[in-house]
Phi, psi and omega in degrees: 000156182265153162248162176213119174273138151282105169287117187055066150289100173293125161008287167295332164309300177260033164277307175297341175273350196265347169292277193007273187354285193288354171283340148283327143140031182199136204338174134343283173302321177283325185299280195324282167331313208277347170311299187287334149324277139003257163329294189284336176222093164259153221292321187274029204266157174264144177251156175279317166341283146336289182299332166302325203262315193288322191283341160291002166269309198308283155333346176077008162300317178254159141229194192284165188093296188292318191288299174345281193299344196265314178269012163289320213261000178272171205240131206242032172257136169321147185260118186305148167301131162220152249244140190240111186255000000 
């Protein structure tokens, strides 16, 4: 897993995360984590996939059958990371 420091954190700032914290029931640091979680991947994020498909429905382009046959055919394998030498 990465660290990450935070620098010149104001006073009132980690005070109010070290409240948070205890209203949740939990460190500083897990308060802190489950924050940038949050921010960074929330639960309600639209995938383009999904959006592709709502807005081609909407239009009258697809039907259930035709999305069927598009998600037999996709390739539901992870995407290599890529790599720059």
């Amino acid at each position: 897993m990465a660290n990450v420091t935070v620098r010149n954190l104001p006073d009132a700032v980690h005070r109010a995360l070290r409240v948070r914290a205890a209203t949740h029931g939990r460190s500083t640091e897990a308060e802190i984590r489950n924050i940038l979680e949050e921010a960074a991947r929330p639960t309600q994020r639209i995938r383009l996939g999904s959006l592709l498909v709502s807005i081609a429905r909407e239009a009258g382009g697809i039907t259930e059958a035709e999305a069927a046959h598009f998600d037999q055919l996709r390739d539901k394998n992870a995407a290599e990371p890529m790599r720059i030498e």
